[in-house]
N, C-alpha and C positions, 0 to 999 in steps of 0.2 A: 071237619072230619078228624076223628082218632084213628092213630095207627097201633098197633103192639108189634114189637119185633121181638119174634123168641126163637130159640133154637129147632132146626125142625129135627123132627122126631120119625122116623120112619112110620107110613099111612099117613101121614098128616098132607095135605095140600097145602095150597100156597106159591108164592108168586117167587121163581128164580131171578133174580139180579142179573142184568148180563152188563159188562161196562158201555157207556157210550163213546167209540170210538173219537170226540170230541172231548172227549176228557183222558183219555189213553190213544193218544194216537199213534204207537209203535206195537201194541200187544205186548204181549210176552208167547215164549215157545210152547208151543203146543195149544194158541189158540187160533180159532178161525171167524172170520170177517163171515156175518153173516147179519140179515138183516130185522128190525125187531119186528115182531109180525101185530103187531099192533099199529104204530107207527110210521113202521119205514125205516126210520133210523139205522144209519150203521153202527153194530155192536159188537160185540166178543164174545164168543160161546168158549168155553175153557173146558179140559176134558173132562173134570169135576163136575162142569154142568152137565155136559152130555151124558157120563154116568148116573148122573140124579133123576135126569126125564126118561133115561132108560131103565130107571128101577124103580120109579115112582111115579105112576100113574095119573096119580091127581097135582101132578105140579106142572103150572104154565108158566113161562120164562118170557119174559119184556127188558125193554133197555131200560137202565135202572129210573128215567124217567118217567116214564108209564107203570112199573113199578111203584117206584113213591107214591104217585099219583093215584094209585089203587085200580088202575086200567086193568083190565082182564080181557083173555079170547079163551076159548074152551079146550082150542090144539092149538100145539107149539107148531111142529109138523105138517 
């Protein structure tokens, strides 16, 4: 499997990164413990993401291993 990582562009879809709380396990301020809905995993939603799903429609958000992995669901929510 090929991946391309490029900048997104507003309309564009695409899979939002969220950390896996196993590789960040303190957060930082102003994120929230929520779980990856792909998965299960606990991850990191940061307010940056929640702005991006709530202004871009076509963007679904996974911990960044189902991410990598090119895992998709069709709602985050």
């Amino acid at each position: 499997m090929k991946a391309m990582l490029t900048p997104h562009k507003p309309g564009d879809s695409g899979i939002l990164c969220l950390p896996l709380k196993s590789n960040v396990p303190n957060g930082h301020k102003n994120w929230k413990l929520v779980r990856c809905p792909i998965c299960g995993a606990e991850c990191w939603e940061s307010e940056l993401a929640r702005k991006a799903m709530g202004t871009e429609p076509n963007i679904t958000a996974a911990c960044t291993r189902c991410a990598l992995q090119g895992k998709r669901r069709s709602t985050y929510r």
